[in-house]
C-alpha positions in Angstrom: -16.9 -122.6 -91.0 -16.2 -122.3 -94.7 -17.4 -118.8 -96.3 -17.5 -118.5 -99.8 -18.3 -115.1 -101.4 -20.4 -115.0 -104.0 -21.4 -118.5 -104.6 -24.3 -119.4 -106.8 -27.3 -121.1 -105.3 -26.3 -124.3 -107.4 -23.4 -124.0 -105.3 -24.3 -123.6 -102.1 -26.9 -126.7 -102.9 -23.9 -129.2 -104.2 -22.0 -127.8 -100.8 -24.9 -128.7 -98.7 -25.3 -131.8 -99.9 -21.8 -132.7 -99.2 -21.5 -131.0 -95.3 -23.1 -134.0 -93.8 -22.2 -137.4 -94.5 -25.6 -139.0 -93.6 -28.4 -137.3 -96.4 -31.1 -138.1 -93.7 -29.9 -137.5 -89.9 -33.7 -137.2 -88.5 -33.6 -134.8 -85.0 -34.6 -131.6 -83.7 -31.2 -131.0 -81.5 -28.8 -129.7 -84.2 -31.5 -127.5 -86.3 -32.6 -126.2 -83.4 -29.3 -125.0 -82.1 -28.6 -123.3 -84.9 -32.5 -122.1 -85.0 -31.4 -120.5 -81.9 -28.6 -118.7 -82.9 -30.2 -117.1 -85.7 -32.3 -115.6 -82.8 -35.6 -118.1 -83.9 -37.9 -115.2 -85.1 -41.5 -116.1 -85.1 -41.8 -117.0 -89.1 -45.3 -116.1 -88.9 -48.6 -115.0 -87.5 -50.4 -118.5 -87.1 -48.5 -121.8 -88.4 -50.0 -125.0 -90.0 -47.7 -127.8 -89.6 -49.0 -130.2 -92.8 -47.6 -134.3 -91.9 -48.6 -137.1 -93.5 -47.4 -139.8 -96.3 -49.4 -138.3 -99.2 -51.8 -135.2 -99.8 -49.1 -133.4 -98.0 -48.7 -130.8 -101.1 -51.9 -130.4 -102.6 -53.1 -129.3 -99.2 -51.3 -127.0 -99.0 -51.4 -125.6 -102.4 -55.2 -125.4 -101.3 -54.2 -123.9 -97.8 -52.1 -121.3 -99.8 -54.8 -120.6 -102.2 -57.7 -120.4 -100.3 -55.9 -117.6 -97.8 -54.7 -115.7 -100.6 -57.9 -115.4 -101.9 -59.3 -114.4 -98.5 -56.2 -112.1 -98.6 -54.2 -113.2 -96.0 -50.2 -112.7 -97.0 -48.8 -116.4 -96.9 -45.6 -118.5 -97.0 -45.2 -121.9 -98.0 -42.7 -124.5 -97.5 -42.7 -127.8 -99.5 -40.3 -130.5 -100.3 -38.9 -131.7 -102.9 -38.5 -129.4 -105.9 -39.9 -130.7 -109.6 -38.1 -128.3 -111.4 -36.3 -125.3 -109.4 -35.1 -125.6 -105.9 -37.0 -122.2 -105.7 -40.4 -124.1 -105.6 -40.0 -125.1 -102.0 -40.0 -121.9 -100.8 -43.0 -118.9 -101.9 -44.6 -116.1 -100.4 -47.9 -114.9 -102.1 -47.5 -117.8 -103.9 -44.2 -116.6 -105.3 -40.8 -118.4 -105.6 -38.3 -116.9 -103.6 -35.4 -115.8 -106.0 -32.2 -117.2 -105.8 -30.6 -113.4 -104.1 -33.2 -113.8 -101.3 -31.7 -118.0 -100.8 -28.4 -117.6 -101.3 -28.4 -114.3 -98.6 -30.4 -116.5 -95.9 -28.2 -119.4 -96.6 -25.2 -117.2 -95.8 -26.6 -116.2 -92.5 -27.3 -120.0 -91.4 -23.2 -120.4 -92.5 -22.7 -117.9 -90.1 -24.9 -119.1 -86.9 -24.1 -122.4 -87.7 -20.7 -122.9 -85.9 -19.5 -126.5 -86.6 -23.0 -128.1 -86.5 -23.2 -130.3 -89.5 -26.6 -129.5 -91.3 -28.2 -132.0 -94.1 -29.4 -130.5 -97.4 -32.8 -130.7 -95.7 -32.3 -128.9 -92.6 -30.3 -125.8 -94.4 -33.5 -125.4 -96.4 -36.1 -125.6 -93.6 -33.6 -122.7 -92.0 -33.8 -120.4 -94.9 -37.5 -120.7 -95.8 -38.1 -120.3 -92.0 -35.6 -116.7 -91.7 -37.2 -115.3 -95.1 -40.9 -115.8 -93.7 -39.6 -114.3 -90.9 -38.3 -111.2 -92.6 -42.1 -110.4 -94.5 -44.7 -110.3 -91.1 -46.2 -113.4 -92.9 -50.0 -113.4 -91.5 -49.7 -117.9 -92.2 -46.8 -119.8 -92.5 -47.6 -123.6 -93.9 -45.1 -125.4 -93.6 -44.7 -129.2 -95.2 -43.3 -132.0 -93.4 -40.5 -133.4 -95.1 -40.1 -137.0 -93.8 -42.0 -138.2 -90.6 -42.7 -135.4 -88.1 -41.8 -135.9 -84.6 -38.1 -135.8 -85.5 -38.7 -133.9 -89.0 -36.9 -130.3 -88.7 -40.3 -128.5 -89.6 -40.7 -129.2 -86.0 -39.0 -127.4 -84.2 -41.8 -124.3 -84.9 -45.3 -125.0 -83.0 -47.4 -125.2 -85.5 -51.1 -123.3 -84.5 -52.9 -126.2 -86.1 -51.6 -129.3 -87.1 -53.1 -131.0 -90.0 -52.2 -135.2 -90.9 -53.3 -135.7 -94.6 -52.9 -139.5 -94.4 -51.0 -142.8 -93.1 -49.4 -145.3 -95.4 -46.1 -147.6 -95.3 -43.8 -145.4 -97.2 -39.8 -144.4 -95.6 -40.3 -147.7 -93.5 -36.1 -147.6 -93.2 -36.6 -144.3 -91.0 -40.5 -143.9 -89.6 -41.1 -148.0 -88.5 -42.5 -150.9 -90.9 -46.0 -150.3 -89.6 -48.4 -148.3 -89.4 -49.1 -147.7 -85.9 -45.4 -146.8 -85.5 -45.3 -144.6 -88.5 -48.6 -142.7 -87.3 -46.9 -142.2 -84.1 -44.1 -140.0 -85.7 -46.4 -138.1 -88.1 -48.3 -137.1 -84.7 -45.6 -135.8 -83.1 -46.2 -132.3 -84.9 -49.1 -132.0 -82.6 -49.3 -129.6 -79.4 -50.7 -129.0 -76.3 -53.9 -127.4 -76.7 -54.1 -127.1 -79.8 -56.1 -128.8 -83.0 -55.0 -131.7 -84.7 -56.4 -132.3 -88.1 -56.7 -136.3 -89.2 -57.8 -136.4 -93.0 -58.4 -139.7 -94.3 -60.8 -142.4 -93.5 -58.5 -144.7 -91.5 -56.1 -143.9 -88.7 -54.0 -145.8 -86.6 -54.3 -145.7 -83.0 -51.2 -144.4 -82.4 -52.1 -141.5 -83.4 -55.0 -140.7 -80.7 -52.9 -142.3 -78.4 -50.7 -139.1 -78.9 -53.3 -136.8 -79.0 -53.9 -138.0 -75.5 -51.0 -138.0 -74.5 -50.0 -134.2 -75.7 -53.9 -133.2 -74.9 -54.3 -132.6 -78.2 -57.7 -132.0 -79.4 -57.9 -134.5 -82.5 -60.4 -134.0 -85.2 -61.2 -136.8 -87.1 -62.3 -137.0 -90.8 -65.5 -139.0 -90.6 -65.9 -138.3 -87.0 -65.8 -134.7 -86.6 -66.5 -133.7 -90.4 -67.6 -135.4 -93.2 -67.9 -134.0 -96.9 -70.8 -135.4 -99.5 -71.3 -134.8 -103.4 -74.6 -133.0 -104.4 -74.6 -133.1 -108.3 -72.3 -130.7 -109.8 -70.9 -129.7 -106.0 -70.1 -130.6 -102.9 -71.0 -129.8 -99.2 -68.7 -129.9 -95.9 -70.0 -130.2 -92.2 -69.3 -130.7 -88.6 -70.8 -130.3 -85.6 -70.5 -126.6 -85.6 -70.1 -125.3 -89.3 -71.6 -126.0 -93.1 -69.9 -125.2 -96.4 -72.8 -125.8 -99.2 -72.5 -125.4 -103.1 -68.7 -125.6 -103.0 -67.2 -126.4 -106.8 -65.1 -129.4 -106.9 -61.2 -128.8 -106.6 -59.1 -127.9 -109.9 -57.1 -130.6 -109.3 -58.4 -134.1 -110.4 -59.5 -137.4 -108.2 -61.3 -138.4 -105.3 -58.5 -137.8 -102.9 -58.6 -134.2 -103.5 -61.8 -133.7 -102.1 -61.0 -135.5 -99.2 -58.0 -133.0 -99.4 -60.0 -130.3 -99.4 -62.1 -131.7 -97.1 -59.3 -131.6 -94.6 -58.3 -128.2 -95.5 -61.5 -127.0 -94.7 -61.5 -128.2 -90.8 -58.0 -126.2 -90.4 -59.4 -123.7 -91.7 -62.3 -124.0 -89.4 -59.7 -124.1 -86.4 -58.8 -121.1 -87.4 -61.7 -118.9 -88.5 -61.1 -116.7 -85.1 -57.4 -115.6 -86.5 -58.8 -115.9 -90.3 -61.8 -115.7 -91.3 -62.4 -117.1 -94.7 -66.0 -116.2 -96.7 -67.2 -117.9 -99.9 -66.2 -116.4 -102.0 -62.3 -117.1 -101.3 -63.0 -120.4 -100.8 -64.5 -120.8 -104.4 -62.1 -118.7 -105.3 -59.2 -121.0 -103.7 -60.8 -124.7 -104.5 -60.8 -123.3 -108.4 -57.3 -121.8 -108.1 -54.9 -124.1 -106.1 -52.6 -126.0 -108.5 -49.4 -128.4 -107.3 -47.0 -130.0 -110.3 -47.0 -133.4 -110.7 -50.3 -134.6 -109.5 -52.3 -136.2 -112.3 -51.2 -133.2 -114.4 -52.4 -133.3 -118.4 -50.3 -132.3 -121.1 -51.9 -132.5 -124.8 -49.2 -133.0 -127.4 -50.0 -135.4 -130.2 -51.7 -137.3 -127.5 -52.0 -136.5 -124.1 -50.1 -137.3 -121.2 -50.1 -137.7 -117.6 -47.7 -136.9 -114.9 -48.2 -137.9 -111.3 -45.4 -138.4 -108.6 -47.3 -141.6 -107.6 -44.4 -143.7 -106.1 -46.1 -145.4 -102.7 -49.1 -148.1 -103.1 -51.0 -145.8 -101.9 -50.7 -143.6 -104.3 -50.8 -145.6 -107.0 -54.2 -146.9 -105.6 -55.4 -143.2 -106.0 -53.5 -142.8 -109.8 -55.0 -146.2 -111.0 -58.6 -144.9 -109.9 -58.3 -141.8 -112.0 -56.5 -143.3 -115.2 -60.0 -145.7 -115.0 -61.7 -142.6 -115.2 -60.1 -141.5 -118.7 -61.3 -142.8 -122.2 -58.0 -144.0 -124.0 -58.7 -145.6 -127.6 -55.2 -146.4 -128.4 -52.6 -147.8 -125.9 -51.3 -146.5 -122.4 -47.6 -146.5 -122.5 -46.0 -146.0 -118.8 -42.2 -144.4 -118.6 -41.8 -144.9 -114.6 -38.3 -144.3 -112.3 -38.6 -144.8 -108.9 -35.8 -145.1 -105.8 -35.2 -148.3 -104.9 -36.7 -148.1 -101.4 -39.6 -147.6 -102.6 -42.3 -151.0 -102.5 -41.9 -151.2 -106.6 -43.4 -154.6 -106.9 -46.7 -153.3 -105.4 -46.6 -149.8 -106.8 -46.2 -152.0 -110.1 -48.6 -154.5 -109.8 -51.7 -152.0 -108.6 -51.2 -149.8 -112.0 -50.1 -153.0 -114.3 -53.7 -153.5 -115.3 -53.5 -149.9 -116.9 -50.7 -149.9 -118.8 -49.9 -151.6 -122.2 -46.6 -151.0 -122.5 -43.6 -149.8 -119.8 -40.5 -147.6 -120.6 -38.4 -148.8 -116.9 -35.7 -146.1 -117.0 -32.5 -145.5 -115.2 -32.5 -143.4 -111.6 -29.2 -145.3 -110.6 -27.3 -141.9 -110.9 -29.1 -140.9 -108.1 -28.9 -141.1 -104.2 -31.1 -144.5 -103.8 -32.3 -144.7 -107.2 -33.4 -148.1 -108.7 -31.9 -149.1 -112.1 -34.2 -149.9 -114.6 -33.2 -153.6 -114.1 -34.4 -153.4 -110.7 -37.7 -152.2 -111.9 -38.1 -155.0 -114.7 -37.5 -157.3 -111.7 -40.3 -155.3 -109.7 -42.6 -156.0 -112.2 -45.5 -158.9 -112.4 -44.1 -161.8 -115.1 -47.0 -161.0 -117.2 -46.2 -157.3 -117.5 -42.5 -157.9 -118.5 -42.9 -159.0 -122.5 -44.2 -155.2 -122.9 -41.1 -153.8 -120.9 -38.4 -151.9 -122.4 -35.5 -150.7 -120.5 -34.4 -147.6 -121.6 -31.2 -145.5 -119.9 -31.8 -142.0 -119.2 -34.7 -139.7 -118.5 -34.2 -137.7 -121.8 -33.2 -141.2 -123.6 -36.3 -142.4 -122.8 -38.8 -139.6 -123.2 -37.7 -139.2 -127.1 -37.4 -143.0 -127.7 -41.2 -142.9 -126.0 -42.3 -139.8 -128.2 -41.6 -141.9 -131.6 -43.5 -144.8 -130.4 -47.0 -143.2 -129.7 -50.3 -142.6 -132.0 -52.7 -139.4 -131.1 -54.8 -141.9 -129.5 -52.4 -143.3 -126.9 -51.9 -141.9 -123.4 -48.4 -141.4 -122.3 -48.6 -142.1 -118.2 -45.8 -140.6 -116.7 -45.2 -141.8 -112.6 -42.4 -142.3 -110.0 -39.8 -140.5 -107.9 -40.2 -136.5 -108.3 -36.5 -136.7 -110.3 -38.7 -138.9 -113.3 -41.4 -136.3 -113.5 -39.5 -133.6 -112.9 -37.4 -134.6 -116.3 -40.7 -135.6 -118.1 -41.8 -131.8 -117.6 -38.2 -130.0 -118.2 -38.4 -132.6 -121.5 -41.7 -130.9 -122.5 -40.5 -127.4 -121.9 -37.7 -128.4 -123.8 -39.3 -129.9 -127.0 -43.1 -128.1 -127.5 
């Protein structure tokens, strides 16, 4: 065990990322053992366990929001960071500070023995001790890669809620879609609901249901949500939302977010009960970085952490919804096992011009060679390659009129640039 006095949470995070040699070693046998140690204190009241390949963030943002609003204290755990490594871990919708980290992080050292934890894992451990410490009334806690073998699992989660299945970390989770559903089931418990959000499921995942006696409710099946004008309405077979107001956050998929977040909610209304009002209150409130967010300088842009196909599906249907007179120039940096061609291909028909920058400093980033290579033939006359995040973003900034759109997409380390860029240069 190596103790360090004193050290930063920038340096505990460069240590961590060092202590194991593999940066994904997928079980439950080493967290857990060092779970145990720490004495595993219940890290809240109820738990929502949130799987699935996308959605996973903006439901809980809404999860968080809603509950606040209903005044319910809450913890949230979500992965990865924009920004701040703070983000992953709030309470009352409040960053832990980097005191309250670093002092959690020191008692996983301690416990830890010579288990060999992945960046991943010592994070999961702290956000898990410091909900512990508050008497949290709802933990909700993301998924970080899979489920079954994620280290979010090791906590039952009270309801378990699926936002979606889509081929995305095939290396890990399988190359299909039956065998990825099958691990993003395995948060699922005896007993207890089991929350599927989107329209098609594989059958892997009822098959676990089944097999865990699980009882699965199934968007389309069990609930359905409609548009009525300016609103929208949510039923199943035993409860009715009417007149709700659409989500803050833009696009189809975050009603069928919401949707989703509604029928936990539903699980739970013995536990906590949630009126009207807070669910306005919530759907109006709830706000996740990253996810078709605007920013207005001399013309606007767009940032979304769109780097599956199906996510880029969802992007390309909201950039059709946006009026743009001039040109829509894309800056996009993705990891290279990522599907780029396809992620590529679906949003090519959108963009006028591409800014392919360089992730190849990073753990699995692509080069912007690679990407110029991902993309169709016909996109790659408009192509630039351009180095470095900041390289890029103030090459971009000289080349766009007030009636472009700037579309920024890709791995969470491109947006996550693109916003500490427009801090950085108002």
């Amino acid at each position: 065990m190596l103790k360090v006095p004193g050290r930063t949470l920038e340096q505990w995070l460069e240590w961590q990322a060092g202590l194991n040699p593999k940066a994904i070693d997928l079980g439950l046998e080493r967290v857990r053992q060092v779970w145990e140690a720490l004495g595993a204190p219940p890290p809240g009241a109820t738990i929502v366990t949130v799987a699935g390949t996308n959605g996973k963030g903006s439901s809980v943002a809404l999860l968080e929001a809603i509950l606040r609003e209903a005044g319910y204290l809450t913890g949230s755990y979500t992965s990865p960071h924009l920004l701040h490594y703070n983000e992953r871990i709030r309470i009352d919708g409040v960053p832990l500070d980097d005191a309250a980290i670093c002092s959690a992080f020191e008692r996983i050292e301690q416990a830890r023995g010579d288990t060999a934890l992945t960046y991943f894992e010592y994070g999961t451990l702290a956000a898990l001790l410091l909900f512990a410490e508050k008497s949290l009334d709802v933990a909700i806690l993301e998924v970080g890669l899979g489920g079954r073998l994620d280290a979010v699992n090791i906590i039952d989660a009270d309801v378990a809620l699926i936002t979606g299945i889509a081929l995305d970390h095939t290396e890990w989770l399988g190359e299909s879609l039956e065998q990825i559903g099958a691990e993003k089931a395995g948060i699922m418990r005896t007993g207890r609901p089991a929350v599927f959000a989107a329209p098609d499921m594989p059958h892997t995942v009822a098959q676990v249901a089944r097999d865990k006696q699980a009882k699965l409710l199934r968007f389309g099946v069990d609930y359905q949500f409609s548009k009525t004008g300016e609103s929208w309405r949510w039923q199943s077979a035993t409860a009715r939302r009417n007149a709700l107001p659409f989500p803050a956050m833009r696009g189809e998929i975050q009603l069928q977010n919401a949707a989703g977040v509604l029928q936990v909610l539903d699980c739970l209304k013995e536990e906590l009960p949630v009126d009207q009002k807070a669910l306005r209150g919530g759907l109006l409130s709830a706000r996740v970085n990253g996810r078709f967010e605007l920013y207005q300088r001399r013309c606007r842009w767009v940032l979304d952490v769109a780097h599956n196909p199906q996510a880029a599906n969802a992007l390309a249907a909201q950039l059709a919804d946006l009026f743009v007179p001039g040109q829509v120039h894309a800056l996009v940096g993705m990891l290279r096992d990522k599907d780029m061609a396809q992620v590529l291909k679906t949003l090519a028909p959108r963009v006028d011009r591409w800014y392919l920058m360089d992730l190849d400093d990073q753990q699995r980033g692509a080069s912007a060679t690679e990407l110029f290579a991902a993309l169709p033939e016909e996109a790659r006359d408009s192509a630039k390659l351009c180095g470095r995040p900041h390289t890029c973003l103030d090459d971009l900034e000289q080349r766009t009129g007030e009636n472009d759109l700037v579309l920024v997409f890709g791995s969470f380390v491109t947006v996550g640039s693109a916003m500490d860029w427009l801090q950085s240069n108002p």
